[in-house]
Each structure stands twice: as structure tokens, then as C-alpha cells.
N, CA, C and O atoms as a GROMACS GRO file, in nm:
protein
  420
    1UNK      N    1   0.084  -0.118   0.000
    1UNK     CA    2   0.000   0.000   0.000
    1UNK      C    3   0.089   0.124   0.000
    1UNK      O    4   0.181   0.155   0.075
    2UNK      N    5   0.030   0.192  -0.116
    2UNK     CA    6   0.101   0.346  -0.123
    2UNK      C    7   0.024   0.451  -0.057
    2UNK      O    8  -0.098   0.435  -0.048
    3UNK      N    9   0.084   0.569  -0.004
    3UNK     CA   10   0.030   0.698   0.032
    3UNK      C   11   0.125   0.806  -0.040
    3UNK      O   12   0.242   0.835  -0.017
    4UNK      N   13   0.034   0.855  -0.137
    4UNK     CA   14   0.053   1.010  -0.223
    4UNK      C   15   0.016   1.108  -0.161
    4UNK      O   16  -0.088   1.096  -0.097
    5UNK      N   17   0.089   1.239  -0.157
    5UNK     CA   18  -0.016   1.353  -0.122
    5UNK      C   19   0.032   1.426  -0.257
    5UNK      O   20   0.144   1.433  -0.310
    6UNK      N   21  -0.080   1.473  -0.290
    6UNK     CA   22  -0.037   1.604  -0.380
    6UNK      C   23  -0.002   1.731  -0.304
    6UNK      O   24  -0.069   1.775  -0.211
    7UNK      N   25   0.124   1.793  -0.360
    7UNK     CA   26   0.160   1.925  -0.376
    7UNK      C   27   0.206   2.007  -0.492
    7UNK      O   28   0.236   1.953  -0.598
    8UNK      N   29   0.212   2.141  -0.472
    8UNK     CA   30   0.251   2.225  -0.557
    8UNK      C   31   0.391   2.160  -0.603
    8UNK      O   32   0.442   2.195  -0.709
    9UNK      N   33   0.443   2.080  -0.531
    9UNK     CA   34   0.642   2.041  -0.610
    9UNK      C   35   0.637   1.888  -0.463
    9UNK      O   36   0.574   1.847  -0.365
   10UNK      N   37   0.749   1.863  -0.547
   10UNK     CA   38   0.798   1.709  -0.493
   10UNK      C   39   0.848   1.777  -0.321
   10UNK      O   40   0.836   1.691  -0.234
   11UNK      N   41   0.888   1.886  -0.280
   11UNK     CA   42   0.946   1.936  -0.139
   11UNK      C   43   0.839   2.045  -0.132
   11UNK      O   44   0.857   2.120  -0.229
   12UNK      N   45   0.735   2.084  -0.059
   12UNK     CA   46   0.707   2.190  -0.020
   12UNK      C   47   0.749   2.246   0.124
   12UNK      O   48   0.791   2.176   0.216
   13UNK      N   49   0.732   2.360   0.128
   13UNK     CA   50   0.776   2.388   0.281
   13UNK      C   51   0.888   2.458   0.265
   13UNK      O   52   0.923   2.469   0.148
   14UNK      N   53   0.982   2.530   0.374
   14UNK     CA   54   1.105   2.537   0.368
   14UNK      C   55   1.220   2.470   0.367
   14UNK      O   56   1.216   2.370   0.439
   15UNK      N   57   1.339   2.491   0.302
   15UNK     CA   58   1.434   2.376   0.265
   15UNK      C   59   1.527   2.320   0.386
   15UNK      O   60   1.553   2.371   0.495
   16UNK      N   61   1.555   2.236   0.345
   16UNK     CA   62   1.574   2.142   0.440
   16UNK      C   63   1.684   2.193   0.538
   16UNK      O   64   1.657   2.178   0.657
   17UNK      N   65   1.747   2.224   0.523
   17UNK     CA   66   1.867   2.313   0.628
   17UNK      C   67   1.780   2.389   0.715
   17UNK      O   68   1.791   2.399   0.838
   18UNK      N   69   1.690   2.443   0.636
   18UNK     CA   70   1.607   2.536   0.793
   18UNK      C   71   1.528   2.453   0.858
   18UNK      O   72   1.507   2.498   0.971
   19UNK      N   73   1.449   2.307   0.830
   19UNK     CA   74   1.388   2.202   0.902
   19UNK      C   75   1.537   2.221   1.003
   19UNK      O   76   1.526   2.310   1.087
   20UNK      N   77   1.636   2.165   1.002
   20UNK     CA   78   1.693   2.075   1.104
   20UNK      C   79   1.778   2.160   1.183
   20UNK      O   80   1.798   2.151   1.304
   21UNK      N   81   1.840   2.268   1.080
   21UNK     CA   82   1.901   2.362   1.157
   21UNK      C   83   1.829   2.544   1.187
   21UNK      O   84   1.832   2.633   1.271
   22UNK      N   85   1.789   2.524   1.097
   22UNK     CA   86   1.742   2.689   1.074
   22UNK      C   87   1.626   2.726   1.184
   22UNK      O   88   1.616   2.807   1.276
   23UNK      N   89   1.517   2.595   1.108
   23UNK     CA   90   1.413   2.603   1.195
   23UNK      C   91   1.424   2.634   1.374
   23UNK      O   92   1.351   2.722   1.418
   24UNK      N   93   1.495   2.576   1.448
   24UNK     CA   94   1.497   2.566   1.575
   24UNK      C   95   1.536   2.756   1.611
   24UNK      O   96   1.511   2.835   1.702
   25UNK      N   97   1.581   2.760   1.528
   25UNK     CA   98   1.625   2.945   1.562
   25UNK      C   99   1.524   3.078   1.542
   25UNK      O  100   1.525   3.188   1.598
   26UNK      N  101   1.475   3.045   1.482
   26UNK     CA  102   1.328   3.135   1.442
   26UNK      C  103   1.250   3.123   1.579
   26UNK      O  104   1.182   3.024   1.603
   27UNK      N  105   1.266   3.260   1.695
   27UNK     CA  106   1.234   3.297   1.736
   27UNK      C  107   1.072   3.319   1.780
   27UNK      O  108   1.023   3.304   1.892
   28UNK      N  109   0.999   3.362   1.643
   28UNK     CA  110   0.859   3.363   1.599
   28UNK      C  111   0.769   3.224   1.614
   28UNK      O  112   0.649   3.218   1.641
   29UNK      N  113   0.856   3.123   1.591
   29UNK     CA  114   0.729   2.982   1.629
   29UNK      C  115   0.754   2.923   1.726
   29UNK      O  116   0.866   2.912   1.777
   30UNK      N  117   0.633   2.867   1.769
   30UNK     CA  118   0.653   2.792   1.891
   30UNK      C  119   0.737   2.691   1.910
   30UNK      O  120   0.788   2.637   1.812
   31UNK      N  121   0.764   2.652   2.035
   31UNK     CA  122   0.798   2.499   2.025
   31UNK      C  123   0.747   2.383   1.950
   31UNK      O  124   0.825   2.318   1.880
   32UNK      N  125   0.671   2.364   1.956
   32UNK     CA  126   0.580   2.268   1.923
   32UNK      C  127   0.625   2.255   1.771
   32UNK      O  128   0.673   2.155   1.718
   33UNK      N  129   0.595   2.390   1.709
   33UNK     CA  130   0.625   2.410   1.565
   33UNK      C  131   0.796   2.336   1.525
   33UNK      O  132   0.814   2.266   1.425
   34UNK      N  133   0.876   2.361   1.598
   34UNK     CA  134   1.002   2.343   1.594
   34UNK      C  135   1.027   2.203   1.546
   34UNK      O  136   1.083   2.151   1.449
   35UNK      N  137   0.924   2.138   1.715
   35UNK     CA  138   0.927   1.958   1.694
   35UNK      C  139   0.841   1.938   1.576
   35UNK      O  140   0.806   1.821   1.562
   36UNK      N  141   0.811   1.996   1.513
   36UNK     CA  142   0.721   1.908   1.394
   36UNK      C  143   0.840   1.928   1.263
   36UNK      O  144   0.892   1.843   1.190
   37UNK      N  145   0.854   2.044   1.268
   37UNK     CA  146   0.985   2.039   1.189
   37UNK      C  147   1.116   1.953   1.165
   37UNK      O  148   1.184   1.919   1.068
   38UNK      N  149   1.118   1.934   1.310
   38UNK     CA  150   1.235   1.849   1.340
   38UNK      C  151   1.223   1.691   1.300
   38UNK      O  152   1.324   1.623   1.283
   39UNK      N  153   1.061   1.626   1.284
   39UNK     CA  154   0.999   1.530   1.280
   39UNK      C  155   0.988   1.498   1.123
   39UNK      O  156   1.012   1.393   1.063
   40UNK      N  157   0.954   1.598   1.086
   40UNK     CA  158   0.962   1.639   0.937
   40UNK      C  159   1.086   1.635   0.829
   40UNK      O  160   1.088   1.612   0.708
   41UNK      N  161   1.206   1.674   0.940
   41UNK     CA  162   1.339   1.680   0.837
   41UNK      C  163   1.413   1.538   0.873
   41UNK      O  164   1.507   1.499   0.803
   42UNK      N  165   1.355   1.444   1.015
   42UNK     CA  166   1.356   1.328   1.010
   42UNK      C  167   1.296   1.247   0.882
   42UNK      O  168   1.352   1.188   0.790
   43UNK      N  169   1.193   1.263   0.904
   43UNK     CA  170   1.107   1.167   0.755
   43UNK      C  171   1.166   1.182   0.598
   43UNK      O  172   1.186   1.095   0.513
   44UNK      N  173   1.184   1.337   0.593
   44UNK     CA  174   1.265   1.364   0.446
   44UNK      C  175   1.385   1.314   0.436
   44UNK      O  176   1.427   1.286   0.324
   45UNK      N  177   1.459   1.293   0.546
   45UNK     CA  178   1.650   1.281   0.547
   45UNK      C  179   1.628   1.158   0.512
   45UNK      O  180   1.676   1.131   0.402
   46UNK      N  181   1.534   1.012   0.602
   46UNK     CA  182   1.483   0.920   0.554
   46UNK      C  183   1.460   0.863   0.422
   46UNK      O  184   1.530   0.770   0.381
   47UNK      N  185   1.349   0.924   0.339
   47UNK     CA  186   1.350   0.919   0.206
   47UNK      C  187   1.449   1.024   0.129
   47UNK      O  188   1.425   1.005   0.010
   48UNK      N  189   1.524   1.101   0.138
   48UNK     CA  190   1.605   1.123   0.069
   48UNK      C  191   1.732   1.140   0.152
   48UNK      O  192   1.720   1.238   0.225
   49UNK      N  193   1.854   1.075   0.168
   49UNK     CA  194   1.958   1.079   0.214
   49UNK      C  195   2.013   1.148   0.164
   49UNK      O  196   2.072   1.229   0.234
   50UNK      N  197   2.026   1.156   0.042
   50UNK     CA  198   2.129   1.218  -0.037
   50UNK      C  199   2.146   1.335  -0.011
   50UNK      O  200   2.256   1.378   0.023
   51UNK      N  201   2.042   1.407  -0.022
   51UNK     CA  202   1.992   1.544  -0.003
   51UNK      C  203   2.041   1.658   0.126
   51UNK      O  204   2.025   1.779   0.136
   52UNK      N  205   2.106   1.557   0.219
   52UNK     CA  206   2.171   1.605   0.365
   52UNK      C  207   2.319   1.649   0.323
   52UNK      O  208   2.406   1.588   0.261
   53UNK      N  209   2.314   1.803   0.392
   53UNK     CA  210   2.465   1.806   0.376
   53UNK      C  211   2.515   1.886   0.511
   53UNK      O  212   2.484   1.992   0.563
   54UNK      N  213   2.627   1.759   0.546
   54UNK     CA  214   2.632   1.739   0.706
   54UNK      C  215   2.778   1.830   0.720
   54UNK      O  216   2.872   1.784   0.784
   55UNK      N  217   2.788   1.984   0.643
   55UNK     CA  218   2.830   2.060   0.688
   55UNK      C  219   2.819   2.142   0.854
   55UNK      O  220   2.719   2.125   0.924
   56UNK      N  221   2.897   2.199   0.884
   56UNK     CA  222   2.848   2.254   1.018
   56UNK      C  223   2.752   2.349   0.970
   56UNK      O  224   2.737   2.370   0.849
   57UNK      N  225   2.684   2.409   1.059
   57UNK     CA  226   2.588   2.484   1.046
   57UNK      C  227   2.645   2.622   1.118
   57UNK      O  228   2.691   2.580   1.225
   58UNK      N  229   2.662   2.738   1.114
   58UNK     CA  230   2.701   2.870   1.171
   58UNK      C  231   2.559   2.889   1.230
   58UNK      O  232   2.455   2.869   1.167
   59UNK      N  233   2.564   2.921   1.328
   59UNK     CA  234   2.465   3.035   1.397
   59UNK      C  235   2.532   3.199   1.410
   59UNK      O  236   2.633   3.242   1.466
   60UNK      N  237   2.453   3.246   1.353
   60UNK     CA  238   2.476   3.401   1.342
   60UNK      C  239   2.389   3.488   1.347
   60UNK      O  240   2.315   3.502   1.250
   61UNK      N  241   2.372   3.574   1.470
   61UNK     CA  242   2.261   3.657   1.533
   61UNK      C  243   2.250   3.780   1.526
   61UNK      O  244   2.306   3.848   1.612
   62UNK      N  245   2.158   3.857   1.398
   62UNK     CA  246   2.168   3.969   1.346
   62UNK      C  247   2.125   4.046   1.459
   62UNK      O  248   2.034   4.029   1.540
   63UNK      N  249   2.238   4.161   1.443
   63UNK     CA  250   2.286   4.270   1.584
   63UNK      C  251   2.119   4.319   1.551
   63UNK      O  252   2.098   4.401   1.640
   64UNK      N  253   2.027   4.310   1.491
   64UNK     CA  254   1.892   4.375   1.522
   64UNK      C  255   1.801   4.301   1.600
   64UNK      O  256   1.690   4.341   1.637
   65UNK      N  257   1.867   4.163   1.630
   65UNK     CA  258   1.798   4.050   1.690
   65UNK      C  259   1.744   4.132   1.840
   65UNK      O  260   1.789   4.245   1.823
   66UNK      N  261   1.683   4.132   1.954
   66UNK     CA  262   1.686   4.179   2.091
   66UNK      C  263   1.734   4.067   2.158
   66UNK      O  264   1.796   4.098   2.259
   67UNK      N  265   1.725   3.916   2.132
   67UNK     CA  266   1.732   3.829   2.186
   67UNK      C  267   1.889   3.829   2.211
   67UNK      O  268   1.972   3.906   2.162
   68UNK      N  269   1.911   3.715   2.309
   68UNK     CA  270   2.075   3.694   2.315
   68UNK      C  271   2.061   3.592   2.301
   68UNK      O  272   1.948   3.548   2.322
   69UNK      N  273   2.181   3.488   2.254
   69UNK     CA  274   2.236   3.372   2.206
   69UNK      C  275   2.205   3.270   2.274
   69UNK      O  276   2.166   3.165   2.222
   70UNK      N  277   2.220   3.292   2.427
   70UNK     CA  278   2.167   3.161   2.528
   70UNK      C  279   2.041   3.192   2.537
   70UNK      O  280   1.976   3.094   2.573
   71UNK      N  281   1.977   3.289   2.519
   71UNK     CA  282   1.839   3.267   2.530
   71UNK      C  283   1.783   3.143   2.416
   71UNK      O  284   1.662   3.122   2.426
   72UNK      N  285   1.862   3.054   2.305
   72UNK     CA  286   1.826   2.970   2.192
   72UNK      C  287   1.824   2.849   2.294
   72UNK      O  288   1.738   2.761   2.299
   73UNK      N  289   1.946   2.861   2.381
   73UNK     CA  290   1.919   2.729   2.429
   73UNK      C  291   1.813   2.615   2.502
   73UNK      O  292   1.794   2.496   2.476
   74UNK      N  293   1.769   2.679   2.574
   74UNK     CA  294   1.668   2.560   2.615
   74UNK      C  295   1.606   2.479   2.487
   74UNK      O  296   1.618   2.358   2.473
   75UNK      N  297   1.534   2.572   2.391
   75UNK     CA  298   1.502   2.570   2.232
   75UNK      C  299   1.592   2.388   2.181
   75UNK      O  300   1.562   2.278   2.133
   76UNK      N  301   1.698   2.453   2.228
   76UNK     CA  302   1.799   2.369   2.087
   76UNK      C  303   1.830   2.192   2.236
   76UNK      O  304   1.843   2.074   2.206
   77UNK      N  305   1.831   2.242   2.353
   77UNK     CA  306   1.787   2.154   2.427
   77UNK      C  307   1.679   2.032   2.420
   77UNK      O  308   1.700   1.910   2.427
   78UNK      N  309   1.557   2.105   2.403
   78UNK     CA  310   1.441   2.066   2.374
   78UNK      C  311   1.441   1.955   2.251
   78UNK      O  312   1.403   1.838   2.246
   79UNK      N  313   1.489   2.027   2.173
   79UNK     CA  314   1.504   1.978   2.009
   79UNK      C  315   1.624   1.811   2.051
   79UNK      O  316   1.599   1.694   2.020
   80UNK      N  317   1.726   1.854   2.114
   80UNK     CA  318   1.774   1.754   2.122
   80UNK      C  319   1.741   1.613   2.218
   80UNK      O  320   1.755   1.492   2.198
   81UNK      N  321   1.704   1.677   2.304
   81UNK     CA  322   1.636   1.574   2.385
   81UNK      C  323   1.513   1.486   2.280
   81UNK      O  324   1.515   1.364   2.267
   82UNK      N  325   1.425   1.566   2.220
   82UNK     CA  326   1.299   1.560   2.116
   82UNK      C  327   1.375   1.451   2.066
   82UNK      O  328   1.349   1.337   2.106
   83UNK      N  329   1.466   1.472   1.984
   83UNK     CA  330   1.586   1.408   1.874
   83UNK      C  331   1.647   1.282   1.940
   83UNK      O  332   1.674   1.193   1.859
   84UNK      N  333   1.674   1.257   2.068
   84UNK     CA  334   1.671   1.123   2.149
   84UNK      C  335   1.543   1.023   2.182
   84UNK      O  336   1.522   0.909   2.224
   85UNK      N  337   1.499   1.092   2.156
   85UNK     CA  338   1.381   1.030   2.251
   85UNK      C  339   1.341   0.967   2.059
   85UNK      O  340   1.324   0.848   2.037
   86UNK      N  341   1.338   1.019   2.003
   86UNK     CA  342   1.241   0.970   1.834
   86UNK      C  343   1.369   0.842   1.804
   86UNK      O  344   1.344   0.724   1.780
   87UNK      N  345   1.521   0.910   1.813
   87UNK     CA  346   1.628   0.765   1.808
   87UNK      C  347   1.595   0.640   1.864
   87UNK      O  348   1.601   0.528   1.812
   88UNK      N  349   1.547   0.687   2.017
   88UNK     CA  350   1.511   0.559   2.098
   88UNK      C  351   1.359   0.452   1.995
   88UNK      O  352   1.325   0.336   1.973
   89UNK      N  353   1.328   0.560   1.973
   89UNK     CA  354   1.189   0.484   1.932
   89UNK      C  355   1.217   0.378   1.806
   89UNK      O  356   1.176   0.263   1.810
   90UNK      N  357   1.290   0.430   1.699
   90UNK     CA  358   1.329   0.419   1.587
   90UNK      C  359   1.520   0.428   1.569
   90UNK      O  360   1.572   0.538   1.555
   91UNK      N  361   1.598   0.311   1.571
   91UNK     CA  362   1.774   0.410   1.523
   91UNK      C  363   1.728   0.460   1.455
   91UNK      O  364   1.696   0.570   1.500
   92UNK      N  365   1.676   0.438   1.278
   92UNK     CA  366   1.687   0.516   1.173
   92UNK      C  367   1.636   0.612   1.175
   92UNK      O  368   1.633   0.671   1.067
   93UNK      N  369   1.580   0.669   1.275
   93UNK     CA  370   1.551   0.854   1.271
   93UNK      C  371   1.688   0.886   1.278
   93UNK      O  372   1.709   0.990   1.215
   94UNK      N  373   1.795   0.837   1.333
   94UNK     CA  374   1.916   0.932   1.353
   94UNK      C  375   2.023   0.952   1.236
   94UNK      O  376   2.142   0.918   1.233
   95UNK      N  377   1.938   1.024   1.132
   95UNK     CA  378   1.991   1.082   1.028
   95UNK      C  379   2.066   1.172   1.059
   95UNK      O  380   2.178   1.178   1.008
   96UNK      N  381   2.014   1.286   1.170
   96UNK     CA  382   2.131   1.391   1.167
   96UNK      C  383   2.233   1.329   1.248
   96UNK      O  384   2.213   1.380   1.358
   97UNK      N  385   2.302   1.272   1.257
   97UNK     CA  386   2.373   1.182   1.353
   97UNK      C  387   2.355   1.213   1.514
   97UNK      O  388   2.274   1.296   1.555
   98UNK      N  389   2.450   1.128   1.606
   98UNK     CA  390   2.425   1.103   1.768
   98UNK      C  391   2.327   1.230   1.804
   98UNK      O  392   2.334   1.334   1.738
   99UNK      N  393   2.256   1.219   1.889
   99UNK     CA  394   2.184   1.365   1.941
   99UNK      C  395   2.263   1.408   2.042
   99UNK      O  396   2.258   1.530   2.060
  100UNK      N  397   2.330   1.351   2.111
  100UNK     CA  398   2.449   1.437   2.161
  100UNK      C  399   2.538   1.562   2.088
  100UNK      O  400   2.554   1.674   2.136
  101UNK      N  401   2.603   1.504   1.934
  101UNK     CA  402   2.613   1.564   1.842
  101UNK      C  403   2.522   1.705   1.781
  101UNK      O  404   2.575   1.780   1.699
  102UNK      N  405   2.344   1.734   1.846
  102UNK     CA  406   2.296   1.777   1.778
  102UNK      C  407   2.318   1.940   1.769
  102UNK      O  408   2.293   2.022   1.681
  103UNK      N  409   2.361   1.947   1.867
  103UNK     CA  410   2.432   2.141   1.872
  103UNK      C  411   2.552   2.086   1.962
  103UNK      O  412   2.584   1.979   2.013
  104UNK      N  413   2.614   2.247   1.952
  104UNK     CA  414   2.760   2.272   2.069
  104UNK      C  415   2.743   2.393   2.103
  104UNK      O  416   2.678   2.481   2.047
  105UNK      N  417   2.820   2.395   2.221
  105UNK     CA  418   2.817   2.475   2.272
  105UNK      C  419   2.936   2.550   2.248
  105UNK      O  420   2.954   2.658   2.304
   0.00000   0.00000   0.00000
């Protein structure tokens, strides 16, 4: 048994670097939003491996931001813990590799 969805293109949404990395930094959505994202760039990395590119990622916080830098963390906490807990359920969620691995400090 197959499941299709139609969309406007084979990827809708934002691209995949902002699912796994980008996303968690955007200030503007909730948590919640974050983990679906994060759930999301699980399932895609899944069906498309190829498509991952396991460069580092820069975080860089435009001086117009108000926020400060540790204020991301609990955020990127969250996400990683999120990101253990889906490994446990499943290894092959752990596309972005170890969740220990998933930020630094």
C-alpha cells in the first residue's frame, strides 16, 4: 500500500537546512512548531539521504535580533532531547547523527 499527497512540487515547505538547523532558531514559532519540523526533516533525510549536507551549520545573530544567544538554548535543548527520545523509538531517525552531536556549545 502506497500513500501520495499532492503538492505544488515534490518538497514543499522550507528547505531542508532550515527544518533541522534553521528552523529551531526562528524565534517567531513555537515549540511545538520546531518539533514538527524536526519530525519532518527526520522523515525527508529518511526518504532522501542524499539530499543532507552534514556541513556545520554557523549560527549568526543579526545585531537587530533583541534576543541573546543563550536565550536559543533551552530551544535547541528541547530539540535535542525531542531528537533522542524519536532515536530511541526508531535508530533510523538518527539521520542527523548522535543527538548528543545535535548542537555545541
Amino acid at each position: 500500500m502506497s500513500l501520495f499527497e499532492r503538492e505544488a512540487s515534490l518538497v514543499s515547505g522550507p528547505p531542508f537546512c532550515h527544518l533541522h538547523a534553521g528552523g529551531n532558531l526562528y524565534r517567531e514559532i513555537s515549540d511545538e512548531q520546531c518539533v514538527k519540523l524536526l519530525k519532518q526533516s527526520i522523515d525527508f533525510a529518511r526518504f532522501y539521504p542524499f539530499v543532507v549536507d552534514y556541513r556545520p551549520t554557523v549560527i549568526a545573530i543579526p545585531t537587530i535580533d533583541n534576543g541573546t544567544p543563550n536565550a536559543l538554548l533551552p530551544r535547541l535543548e528541547l530539540l535535542q532531547n525531542t531528537y533522542q527520545k524519536l532515536i530511541d523509538e526508531n535508530p533510523h531517525n538518527a539521520v542527523l547523527g548522535e543527538a548528543c552531536d545535535y548542537y555545541y556549545r
